[in-house]
mmCIF file of the N, C-alpha and C atoms, coordinates in Angstrom:
data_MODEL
# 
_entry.id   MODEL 
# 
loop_
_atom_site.group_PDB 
_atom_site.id 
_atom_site.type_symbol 
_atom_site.label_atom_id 
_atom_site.label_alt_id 
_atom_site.label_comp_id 
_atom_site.label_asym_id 
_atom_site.label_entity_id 
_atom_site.label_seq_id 
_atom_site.pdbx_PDB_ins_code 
_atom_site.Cartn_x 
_atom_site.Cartn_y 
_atom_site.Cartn_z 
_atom_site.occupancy 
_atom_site.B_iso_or_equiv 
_atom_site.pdbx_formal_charge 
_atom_site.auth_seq_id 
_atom_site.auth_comp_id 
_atom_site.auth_asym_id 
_atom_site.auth_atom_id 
_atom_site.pdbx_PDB_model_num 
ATOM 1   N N  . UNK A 1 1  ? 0.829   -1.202 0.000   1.00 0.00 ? 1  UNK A N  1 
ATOM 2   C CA . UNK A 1 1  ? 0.000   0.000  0.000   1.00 0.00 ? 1  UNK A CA 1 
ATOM 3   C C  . UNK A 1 1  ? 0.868   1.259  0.000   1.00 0.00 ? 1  UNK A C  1 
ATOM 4   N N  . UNK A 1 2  ? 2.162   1.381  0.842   1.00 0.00 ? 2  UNK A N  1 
ATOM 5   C CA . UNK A 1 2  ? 2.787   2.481  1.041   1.00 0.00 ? 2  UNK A CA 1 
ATOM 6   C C  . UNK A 1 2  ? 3.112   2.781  -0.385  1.00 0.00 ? 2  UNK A C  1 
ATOM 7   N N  . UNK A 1 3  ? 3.761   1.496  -1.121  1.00 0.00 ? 3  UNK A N  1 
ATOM 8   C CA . UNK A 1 3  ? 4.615   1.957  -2.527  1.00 0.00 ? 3  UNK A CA 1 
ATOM 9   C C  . UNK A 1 3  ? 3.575   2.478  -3.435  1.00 0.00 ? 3  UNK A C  1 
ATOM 10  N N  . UNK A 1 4  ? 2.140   2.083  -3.669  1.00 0.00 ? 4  UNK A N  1 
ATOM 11  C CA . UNK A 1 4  ? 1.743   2.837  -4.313  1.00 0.00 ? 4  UNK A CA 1 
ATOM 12  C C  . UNK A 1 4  ? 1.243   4.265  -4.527  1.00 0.00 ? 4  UNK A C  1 
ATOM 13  N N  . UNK A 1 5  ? 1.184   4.467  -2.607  1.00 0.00 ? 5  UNK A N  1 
ATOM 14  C CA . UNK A 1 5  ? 1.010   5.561  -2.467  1.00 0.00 ? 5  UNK A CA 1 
ATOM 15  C C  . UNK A 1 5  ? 2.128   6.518  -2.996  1.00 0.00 ? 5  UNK A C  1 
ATOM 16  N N  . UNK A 1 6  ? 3.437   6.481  -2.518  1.00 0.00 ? 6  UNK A N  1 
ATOM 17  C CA . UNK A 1 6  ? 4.399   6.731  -2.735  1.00 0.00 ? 6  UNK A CA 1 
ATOM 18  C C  . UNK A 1 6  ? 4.487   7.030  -4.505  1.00 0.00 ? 6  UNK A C  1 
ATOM 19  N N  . UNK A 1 7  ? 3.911   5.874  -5.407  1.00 0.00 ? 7  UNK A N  1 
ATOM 20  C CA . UNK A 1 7  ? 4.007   6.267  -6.501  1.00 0.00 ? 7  UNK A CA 1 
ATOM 21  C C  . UNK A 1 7  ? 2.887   7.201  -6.898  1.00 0.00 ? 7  UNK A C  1 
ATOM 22  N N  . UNK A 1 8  ? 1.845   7.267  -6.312  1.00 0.00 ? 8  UNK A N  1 
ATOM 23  C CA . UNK A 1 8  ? 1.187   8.171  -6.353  1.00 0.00 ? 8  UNK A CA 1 
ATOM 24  C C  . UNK A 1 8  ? 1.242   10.170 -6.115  1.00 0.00 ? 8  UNK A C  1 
ATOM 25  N N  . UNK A 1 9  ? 2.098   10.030 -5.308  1.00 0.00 ? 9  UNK A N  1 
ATOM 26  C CA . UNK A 1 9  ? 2.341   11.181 -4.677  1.00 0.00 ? 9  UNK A CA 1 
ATOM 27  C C  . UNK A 1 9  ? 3.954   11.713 -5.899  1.00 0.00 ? 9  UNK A C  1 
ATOM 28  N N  . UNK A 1 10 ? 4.732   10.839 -5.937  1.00 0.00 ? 10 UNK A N  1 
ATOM 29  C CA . UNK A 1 10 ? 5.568   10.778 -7.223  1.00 0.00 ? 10 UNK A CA 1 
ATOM 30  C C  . UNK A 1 10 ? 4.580   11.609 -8.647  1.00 0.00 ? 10 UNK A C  1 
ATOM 31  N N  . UNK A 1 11 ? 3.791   10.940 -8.997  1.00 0.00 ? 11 UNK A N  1 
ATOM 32  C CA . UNK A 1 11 ? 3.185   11.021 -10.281 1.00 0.00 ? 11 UNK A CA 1 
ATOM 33  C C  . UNK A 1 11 ? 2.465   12.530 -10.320 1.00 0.00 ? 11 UNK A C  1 
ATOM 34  N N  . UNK A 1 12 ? 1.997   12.976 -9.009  1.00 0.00 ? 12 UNK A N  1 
ATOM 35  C CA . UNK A 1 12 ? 1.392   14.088 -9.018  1.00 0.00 ? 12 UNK A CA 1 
ATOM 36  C C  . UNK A 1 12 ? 2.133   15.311 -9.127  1.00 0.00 ? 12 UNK A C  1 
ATOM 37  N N  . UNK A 1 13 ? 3.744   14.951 -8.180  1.00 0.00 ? 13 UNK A N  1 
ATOM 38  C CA . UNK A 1 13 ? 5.290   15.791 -8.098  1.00 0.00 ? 13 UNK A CA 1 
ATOM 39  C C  . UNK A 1 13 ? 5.225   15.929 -9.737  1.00 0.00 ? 13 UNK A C  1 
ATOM 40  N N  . UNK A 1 14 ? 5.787   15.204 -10.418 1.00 0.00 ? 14 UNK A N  1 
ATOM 41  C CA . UNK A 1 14 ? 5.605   15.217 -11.923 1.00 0.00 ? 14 UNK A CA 1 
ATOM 42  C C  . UNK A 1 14 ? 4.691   15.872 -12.601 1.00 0.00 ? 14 UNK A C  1 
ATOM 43  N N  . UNK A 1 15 ? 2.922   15.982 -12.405 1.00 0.00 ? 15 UNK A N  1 
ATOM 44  C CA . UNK A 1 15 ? 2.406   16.609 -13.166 1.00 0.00 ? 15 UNK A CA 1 
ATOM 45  C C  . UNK A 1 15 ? 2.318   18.210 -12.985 1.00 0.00 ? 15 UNK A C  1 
ATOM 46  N N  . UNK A 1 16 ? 2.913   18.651 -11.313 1.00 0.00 ? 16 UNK A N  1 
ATOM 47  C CA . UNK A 1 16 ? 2.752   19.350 -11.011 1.00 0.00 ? 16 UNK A CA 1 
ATOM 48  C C  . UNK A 1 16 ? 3.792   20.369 -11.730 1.00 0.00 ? 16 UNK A C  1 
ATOM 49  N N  . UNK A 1 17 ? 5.057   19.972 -11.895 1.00 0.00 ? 17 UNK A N  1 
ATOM 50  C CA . UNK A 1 17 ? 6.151   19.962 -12.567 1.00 0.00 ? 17 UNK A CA 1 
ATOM 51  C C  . UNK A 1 17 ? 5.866   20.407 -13.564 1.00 0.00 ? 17 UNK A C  1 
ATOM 52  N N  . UNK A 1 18 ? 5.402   19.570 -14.288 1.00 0.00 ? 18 UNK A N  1 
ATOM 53  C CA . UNK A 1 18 ? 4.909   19.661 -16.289 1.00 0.00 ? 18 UNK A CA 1 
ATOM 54  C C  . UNK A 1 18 ? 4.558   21.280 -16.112 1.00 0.00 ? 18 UNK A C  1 
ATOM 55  N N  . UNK A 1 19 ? 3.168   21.234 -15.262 1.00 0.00 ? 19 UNK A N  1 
ATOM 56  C CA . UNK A 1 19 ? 2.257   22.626 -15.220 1.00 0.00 ? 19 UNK A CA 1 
ATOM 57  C C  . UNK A 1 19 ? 3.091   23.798 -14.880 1.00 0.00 ? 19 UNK A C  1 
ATOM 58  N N  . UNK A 1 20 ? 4.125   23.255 -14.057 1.00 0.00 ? 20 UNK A N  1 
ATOM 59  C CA . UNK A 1 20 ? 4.900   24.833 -13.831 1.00 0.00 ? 20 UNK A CA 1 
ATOM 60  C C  . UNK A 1 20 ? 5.638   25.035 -14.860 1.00 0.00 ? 20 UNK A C  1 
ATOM 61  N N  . UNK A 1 21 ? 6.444   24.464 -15.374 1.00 0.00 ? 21 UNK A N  1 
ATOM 62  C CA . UNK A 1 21 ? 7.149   24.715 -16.789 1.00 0.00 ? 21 UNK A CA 1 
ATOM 63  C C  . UNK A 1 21 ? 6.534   25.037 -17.932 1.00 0.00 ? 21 UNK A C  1 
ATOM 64  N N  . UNK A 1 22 ? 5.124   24.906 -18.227 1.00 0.00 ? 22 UNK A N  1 
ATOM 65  C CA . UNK A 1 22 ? 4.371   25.532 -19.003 1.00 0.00 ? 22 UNK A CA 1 
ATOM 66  C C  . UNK A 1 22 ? 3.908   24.539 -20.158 1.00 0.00 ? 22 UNK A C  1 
ATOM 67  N N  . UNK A 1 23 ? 3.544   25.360 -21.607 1.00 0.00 ? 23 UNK A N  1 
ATOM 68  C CA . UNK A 1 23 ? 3.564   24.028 -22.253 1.00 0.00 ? 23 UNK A CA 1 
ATOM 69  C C  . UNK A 1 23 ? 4.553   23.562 -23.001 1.00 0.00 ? 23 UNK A C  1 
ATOM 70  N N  . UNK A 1 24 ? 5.773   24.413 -23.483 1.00 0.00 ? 24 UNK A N  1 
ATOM 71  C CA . UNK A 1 24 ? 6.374   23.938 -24.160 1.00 0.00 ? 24 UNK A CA 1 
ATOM 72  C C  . UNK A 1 24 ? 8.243   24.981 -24.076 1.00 0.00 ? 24 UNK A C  1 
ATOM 73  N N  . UNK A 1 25 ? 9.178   24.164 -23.950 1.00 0.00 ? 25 UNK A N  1 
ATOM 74  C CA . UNK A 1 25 ? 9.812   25.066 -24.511 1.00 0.00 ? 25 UNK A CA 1 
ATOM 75  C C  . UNK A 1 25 ? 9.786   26.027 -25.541 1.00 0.00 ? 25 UNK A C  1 
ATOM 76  N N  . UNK A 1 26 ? 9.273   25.251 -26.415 1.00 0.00 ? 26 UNK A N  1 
ATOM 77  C CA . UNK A 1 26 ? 9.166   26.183 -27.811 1.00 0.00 ? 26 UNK A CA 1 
ATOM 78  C C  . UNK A 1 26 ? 8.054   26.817 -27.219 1.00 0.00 ? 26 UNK A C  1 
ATOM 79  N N  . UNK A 1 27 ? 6.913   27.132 -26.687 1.00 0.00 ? 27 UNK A N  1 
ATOM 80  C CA . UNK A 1 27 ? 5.840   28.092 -26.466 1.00 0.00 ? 27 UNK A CA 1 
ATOM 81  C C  . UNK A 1 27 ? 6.546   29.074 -25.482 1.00 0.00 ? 27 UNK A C  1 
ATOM 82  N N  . UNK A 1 28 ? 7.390   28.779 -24.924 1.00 0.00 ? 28 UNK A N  1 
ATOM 83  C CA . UNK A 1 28 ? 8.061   29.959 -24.217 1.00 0.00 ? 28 UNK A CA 1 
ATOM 84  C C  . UNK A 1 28 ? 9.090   30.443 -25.120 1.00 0.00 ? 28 UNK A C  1 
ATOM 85  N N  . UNK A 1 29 ? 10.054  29.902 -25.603 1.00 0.00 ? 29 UNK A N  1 
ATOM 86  C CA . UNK A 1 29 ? 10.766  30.840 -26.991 1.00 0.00 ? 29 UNK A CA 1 
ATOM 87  C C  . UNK A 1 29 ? 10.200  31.732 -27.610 1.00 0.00 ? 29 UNK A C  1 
ATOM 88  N N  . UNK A 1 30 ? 8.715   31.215 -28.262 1.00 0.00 ? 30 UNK A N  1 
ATOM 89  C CA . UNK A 1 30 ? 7.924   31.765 -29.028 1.00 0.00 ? 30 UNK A CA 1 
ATOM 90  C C  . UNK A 1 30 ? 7.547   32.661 -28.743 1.00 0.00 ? 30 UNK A C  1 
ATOM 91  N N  . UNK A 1 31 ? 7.020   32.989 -27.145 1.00 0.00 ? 31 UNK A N  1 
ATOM 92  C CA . UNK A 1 31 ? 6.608   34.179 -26.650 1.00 0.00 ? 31 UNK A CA 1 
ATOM 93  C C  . UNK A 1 31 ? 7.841   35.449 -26.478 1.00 0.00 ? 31 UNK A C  1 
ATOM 94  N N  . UNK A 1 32 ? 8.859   34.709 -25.679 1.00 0.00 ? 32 UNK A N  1 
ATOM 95  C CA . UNK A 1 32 ? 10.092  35.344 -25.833 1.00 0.00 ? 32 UNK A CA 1 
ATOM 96  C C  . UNK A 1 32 ? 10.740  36.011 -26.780 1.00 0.00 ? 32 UNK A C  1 
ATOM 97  N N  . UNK A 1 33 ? 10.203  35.709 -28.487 1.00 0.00 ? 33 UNK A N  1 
ATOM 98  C CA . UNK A 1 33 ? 10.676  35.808 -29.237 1.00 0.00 ? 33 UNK A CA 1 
ATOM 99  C C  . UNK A 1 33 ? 9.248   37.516 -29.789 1.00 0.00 ? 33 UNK A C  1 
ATOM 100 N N  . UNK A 1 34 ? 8.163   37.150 -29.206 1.00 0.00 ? 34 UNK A N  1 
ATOM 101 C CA . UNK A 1 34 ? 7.482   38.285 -29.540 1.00 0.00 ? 34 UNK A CA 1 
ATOM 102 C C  . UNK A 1 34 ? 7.695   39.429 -28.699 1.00 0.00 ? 34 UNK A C  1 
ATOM 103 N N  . UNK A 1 35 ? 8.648   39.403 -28.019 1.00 0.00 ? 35 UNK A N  1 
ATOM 104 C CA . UNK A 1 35 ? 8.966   40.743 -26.713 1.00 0.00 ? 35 UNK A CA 1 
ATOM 105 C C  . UNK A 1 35 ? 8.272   40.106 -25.738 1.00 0.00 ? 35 UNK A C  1 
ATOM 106 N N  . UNK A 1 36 ? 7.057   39.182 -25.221 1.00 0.00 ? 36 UNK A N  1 
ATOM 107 C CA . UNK A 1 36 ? 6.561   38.942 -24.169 1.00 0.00 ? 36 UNK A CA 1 
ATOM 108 C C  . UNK A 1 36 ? 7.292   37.883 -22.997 1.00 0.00 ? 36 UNK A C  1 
ATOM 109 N N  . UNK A 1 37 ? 6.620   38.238 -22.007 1.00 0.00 ? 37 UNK A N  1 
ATOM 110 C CA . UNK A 1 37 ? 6.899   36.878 -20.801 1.00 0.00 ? 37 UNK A CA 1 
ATOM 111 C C  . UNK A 1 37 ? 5.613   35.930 -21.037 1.00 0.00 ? 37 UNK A C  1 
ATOM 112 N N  . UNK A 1 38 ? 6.083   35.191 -20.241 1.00 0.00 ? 38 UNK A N  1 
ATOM 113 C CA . UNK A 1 38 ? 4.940   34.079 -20.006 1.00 0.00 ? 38 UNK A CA 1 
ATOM 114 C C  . UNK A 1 38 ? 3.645   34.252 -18.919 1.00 0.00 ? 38 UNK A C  1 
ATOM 115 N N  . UNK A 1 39 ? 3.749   34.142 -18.611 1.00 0.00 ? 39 UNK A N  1 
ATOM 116 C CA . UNK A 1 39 ? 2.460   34.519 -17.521 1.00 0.00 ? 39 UNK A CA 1 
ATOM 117 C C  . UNK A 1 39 ? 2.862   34.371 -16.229 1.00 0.00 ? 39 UNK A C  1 
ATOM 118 N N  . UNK A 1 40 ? 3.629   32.870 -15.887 1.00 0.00 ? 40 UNK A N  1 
ATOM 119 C CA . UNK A 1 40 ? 4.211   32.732 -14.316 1.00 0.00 ? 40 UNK A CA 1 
ATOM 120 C C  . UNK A 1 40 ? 5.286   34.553 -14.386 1.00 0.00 ? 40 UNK A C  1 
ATOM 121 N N  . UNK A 1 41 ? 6.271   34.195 -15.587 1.00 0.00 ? 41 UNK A N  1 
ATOM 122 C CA . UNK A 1 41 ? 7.149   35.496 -15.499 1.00 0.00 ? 41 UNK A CA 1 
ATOM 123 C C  . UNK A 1 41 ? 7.015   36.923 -15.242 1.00 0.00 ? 41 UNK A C  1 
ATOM 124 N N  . UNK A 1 42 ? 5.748   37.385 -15.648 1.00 0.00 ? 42 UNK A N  1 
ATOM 125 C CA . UNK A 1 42 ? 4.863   38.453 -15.005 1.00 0.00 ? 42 UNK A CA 1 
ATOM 126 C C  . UNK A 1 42 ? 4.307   38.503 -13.667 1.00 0.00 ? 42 UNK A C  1 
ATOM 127 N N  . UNK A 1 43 ? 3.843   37.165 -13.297 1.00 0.00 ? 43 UNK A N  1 
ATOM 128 C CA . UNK A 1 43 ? 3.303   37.242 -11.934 1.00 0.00 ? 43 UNK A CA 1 
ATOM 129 C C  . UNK A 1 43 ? 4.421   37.327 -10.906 1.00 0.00 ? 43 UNK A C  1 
ATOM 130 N N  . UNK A 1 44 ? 5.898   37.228 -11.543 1.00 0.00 ? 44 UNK A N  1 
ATOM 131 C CA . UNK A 1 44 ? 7.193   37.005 -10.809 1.00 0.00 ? 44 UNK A CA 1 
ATOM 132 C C  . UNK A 1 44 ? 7.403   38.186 -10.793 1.00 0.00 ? 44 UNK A C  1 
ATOM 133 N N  . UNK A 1 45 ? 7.666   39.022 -11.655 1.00 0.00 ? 45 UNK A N  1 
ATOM 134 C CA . UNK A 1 45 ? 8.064   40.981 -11.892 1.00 0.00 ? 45 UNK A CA 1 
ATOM 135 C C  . UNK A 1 45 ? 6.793   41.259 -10.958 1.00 0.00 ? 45 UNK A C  1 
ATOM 136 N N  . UNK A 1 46 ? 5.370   40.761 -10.892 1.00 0.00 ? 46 UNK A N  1 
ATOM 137 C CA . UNK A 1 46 ? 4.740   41.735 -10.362 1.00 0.00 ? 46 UNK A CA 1 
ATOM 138 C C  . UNK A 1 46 ? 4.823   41.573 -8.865  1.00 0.00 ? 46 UNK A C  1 
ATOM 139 N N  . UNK A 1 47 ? 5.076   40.791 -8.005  1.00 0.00 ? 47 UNK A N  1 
ATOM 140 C CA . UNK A 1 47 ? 4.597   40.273 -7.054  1.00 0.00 ? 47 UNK A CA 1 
ATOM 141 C C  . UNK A 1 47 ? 5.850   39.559 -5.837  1.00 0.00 ? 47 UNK A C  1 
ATOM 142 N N  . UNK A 1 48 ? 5.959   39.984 -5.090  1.00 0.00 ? 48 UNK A N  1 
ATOM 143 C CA . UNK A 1 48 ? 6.443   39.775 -3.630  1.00 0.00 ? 48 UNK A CA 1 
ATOM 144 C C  . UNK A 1 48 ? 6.984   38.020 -4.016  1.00 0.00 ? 48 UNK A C  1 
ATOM 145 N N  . UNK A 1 49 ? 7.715   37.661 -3.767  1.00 0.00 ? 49 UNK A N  1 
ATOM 146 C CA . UNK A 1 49 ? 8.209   36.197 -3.961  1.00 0.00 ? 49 UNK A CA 1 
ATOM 147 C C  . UNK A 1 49 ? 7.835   35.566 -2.498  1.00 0.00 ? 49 UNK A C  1 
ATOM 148 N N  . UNK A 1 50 ? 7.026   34.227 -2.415  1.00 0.00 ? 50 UNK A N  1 
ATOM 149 C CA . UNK A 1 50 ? 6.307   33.702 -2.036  1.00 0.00 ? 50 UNK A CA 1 
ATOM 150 C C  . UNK A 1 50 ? 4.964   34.597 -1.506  1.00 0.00 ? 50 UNK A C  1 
ATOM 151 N N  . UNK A 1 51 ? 4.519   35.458 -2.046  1.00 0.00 ? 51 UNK A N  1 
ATOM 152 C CA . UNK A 1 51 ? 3.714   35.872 -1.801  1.00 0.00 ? 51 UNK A CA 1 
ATOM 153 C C  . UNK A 1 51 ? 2.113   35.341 -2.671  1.00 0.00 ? 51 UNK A C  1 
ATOM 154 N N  . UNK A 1 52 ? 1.972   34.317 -3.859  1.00 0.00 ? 52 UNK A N  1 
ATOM 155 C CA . UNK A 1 52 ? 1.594   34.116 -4.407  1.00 0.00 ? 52 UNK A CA 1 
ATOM 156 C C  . UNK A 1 52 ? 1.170   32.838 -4.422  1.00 0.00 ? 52 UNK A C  1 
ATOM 157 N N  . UNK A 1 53 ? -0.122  32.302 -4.207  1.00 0.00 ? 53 UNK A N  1 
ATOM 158 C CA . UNK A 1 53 ? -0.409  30.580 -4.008  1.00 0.00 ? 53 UNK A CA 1 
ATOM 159 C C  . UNK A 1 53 ? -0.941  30.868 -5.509  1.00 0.00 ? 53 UNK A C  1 
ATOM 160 N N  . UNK A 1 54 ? -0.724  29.559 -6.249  1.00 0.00 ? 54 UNK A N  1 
ATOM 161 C CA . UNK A 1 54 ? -1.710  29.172 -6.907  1.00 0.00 ? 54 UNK A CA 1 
ATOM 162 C C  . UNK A 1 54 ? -2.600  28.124 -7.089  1.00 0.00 ? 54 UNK A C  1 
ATOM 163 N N  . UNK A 1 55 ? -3.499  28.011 -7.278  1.00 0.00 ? 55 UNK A N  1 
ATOM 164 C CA . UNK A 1 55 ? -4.348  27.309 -6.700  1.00 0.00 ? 55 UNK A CA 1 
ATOM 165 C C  . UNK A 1 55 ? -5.098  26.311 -8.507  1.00 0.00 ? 55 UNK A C  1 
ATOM 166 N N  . UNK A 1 56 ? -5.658  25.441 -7.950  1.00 0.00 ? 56 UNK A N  1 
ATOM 167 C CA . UNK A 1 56 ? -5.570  24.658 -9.324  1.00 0.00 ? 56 UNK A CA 1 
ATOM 168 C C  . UNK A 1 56 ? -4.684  24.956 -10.438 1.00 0.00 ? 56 UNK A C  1 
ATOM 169 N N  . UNK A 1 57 ? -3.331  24.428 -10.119 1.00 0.00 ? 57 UNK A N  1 
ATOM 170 C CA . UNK A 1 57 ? -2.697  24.657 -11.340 1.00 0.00 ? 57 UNK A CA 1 
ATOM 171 C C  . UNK A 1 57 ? -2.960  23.242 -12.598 1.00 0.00 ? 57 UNK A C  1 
ATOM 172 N N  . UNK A 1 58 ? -3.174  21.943 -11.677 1.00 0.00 ? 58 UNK A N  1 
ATOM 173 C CA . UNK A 1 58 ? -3.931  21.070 -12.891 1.00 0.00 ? 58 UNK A CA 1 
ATOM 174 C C  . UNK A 1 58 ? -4.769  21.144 -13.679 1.00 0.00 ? 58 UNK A C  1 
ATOM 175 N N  . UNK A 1 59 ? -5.712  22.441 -13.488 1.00 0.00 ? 59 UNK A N  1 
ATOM 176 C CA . UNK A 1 59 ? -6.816  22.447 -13.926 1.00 0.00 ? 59 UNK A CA 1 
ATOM 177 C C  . UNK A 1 59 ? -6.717  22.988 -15.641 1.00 0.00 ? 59 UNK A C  1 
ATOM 178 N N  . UNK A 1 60 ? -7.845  21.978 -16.041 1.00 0.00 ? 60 UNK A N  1 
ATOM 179 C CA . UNK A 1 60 ? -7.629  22.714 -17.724 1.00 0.00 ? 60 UNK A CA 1 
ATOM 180 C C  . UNK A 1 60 ? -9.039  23.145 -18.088 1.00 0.00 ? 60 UNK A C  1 
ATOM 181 N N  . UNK A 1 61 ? -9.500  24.196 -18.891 1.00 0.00 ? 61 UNK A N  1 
ATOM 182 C CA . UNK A 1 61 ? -10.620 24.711 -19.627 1.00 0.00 ? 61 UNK A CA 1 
ATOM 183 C C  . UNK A 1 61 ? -10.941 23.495 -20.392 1.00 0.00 ? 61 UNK A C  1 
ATOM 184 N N  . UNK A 1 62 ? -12.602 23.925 -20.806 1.00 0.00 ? 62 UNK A N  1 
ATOM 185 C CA . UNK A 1 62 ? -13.711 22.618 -21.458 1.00 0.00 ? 62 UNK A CA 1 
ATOM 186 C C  . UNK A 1 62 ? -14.039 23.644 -22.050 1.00 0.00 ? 62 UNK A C  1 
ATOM 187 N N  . UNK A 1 63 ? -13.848 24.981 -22.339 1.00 0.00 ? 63 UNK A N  1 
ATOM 188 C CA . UNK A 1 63 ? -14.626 25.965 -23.065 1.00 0.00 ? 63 UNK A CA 1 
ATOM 189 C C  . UNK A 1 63 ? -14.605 24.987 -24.710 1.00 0.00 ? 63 UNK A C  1 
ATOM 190 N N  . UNK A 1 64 ? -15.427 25.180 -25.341 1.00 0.00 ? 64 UNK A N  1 
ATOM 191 C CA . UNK A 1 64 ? -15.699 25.011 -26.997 1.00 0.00 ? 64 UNK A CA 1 
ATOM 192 C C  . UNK A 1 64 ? -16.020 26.369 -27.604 1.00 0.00 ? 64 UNK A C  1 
ATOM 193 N N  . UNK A 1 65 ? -16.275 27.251 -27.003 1.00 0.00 ? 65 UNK A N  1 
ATOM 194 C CA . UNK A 1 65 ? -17.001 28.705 -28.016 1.00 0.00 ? 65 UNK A CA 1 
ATOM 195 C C  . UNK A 1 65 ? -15.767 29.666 -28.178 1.00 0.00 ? 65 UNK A C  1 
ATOM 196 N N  . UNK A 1 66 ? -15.627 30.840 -28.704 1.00 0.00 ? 66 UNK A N  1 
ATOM 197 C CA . UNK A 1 66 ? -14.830 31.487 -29.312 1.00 0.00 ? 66 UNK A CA 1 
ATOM 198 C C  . UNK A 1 66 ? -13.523 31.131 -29.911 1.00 0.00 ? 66 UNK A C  1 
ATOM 199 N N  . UNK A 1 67 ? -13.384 29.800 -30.119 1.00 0.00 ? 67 UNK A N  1 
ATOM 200 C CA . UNK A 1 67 ? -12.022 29.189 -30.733 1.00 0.00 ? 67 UNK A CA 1 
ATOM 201 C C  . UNK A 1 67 ? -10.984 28.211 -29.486 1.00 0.00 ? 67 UNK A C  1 
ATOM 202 N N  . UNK A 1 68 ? -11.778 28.239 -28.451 1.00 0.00 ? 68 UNK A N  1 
ATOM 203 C CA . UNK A 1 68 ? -10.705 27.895 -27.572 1.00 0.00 ? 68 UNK A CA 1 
ATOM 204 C C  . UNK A 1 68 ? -10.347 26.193 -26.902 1.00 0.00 ? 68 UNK A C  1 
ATOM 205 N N  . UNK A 1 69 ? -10.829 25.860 -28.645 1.00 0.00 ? 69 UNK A N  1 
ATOM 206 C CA . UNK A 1 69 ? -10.847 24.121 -27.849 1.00 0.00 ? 69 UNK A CA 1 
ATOM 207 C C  . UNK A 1 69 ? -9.441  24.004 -28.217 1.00 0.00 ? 69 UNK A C  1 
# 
């Protein structure tokens, strides 16, 4: 029981991971490459360091209307 927990708590370290790094190297080049930051990188210039929870970072949009599937 422990090990799966263990792999459990592993797997989530990992997705949590993915989400902070964003989606892509290349989607951060890309932005980088238009003069912009990324979004964590703004909330970093704007804001007190650890001053900032975020809260569902797993979470993904189900929108279908204005283009955003």
């Amino acid at each position: 029981m422990t090990t799966n927990l263990t792999g459990k708590v592993a797997e989530l370290c990992e997705l949590r991971e993915l989400a902070r790094r964003g989606p892509s190297d290349r989607a951060t080049e890309a932005q980088h490459a238009k003069g912009k930051l990324t979004a964590r990188e703004r909330i970093a210039l704007l804001l007190d360091e650890g001053s900032f929870r975020e809260v569902e970072q797993l979470r993904r949009h189900r929108a279908t209307g204005f283009g955003l599937e």
